[in-house]
N, C-alpha and C positions, 0 to 999 in steps of 0.2 A: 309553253312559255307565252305568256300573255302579260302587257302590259301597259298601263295606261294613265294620264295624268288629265287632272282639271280644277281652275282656280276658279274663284269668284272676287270680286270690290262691287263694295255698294253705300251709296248714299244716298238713305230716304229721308228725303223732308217734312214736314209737316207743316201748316199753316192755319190759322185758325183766328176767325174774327169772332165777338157777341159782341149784340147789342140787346142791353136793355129797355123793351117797351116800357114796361113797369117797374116798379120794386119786386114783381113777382113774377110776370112774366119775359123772356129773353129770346130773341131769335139769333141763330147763327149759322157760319157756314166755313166748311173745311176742307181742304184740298190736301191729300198726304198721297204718296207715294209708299206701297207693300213690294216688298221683299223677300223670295225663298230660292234658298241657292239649288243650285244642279246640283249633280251626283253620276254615282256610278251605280248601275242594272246589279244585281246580284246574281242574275243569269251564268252560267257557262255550261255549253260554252255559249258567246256572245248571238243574241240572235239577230245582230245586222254589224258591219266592219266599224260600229263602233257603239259599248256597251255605255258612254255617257249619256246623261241628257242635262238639258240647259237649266238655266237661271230662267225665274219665274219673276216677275214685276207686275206692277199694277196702279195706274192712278187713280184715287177716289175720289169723288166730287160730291158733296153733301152740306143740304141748306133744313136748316128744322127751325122747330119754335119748342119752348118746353115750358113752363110753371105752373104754380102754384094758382088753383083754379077755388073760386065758391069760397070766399074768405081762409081758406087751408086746407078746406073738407076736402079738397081732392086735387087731384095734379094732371098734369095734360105734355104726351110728349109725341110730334111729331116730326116725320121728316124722310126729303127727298133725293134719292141717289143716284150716281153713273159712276159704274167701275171699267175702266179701260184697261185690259189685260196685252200682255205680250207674253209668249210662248209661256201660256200655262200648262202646267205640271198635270196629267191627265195619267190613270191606272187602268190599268187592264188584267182582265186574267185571260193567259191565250192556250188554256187546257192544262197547262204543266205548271207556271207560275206566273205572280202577278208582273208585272212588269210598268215601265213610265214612259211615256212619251209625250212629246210638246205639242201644243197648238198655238198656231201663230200666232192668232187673233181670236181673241171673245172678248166678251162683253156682260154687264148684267146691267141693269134698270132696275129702280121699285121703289118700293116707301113702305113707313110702315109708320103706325098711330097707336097708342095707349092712352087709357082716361082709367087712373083708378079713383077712387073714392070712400071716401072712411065717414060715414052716417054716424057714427057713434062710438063712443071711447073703445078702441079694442078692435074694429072689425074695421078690416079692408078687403074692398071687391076690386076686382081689376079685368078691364076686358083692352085686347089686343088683339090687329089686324094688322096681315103685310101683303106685299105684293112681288112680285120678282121675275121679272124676263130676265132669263140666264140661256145664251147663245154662244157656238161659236160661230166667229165670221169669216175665221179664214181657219181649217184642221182640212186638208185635202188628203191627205194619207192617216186616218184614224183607221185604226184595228178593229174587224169584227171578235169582238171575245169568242163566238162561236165557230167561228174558220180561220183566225188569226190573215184573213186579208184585208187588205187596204179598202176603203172606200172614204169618199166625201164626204165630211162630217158638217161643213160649213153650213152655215144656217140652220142648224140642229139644238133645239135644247140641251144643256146639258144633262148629264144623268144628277141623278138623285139632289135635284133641287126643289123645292117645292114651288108650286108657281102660286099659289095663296094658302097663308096660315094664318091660324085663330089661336088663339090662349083666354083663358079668363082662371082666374083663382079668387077665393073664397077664403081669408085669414081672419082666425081672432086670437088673438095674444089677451 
């Protein structure tokens, strides 16, 4: 007999300025607030005296600039970020199955820029770069997936983030 309850309430705001340099070009900046509720382990039986784990939050802070660049021949979008997280929702596999647990504190940083460009009726090129420091700053009891023990994760990149990516595409309609 196991049994267990958990609620979540939430309210994310959002806020959001532009301003128009040009008719075509626009800078801006947004502060929002993300949201993913807790839950319960699927595990049993429970592998610690309680199979929940928390509500996940996050405030985004982000400044860009974006338009219409070379009389419309092409467009220009960038822009700068700081994600402030509280116990993010972090997965693990500990031999038997996946499982979730919280990290107090992390963080990401980065930017990222696109310039595509259309030379001629029909074709557009597009090149894109980002950047991304993704940490935690406080996980003191993260799971090794290999031994299922605790160790200090703080100040650890995360997993599977990229810490620089490229795109470019080649379209003719």
């Amino acid at each position: 007999d196991y049994k267990e309850e958990i609620s979540f309430n939430n309210l994310s705001p959002r806020f959001a300025l532009r301003y128009d340099i040009t008719e075509d070009i626009n800078i801006y900046g947004v502060v929002s607030r993300g949201f993913k509720a807790g839950g319960l382990q699927k595990a049993f039986p429970p592998p610690a005296p309680s199979i929940a784990f928390q509500d996940e939050s996050a405030w985004n802070y982000e400044i860009g600039l974006k338009g219409n660049i070379l009389d419309g021949m092409g467009y220009i979008s960038t822009a700068l970020y700081y994600m402030d997280w509280k116990d993010q929702q972090v997965s693990f596999f500990n031999g038997r199955y996946v499982t979730l647990d919280n990290a107090p504190k992390s963080e990401s940083m980065g930017g990222e820029s696109e310039l595509t460009l259309k030379p001629t009726e029909g074709l557009s090129l597009s090149l894109g770069a980002g950047y991304s420091d993704a940490t935690f700053k406080d996980f003191q009891n993260a799971a090794d997936e290999l031994t299922s023990l605790a160790f200090d994760a703080s100040g650890n990149r995360q997993p599977l983030t990229s810490k620089w990516t490229l795109n470019s595409t080649v379209q003719y309609r």
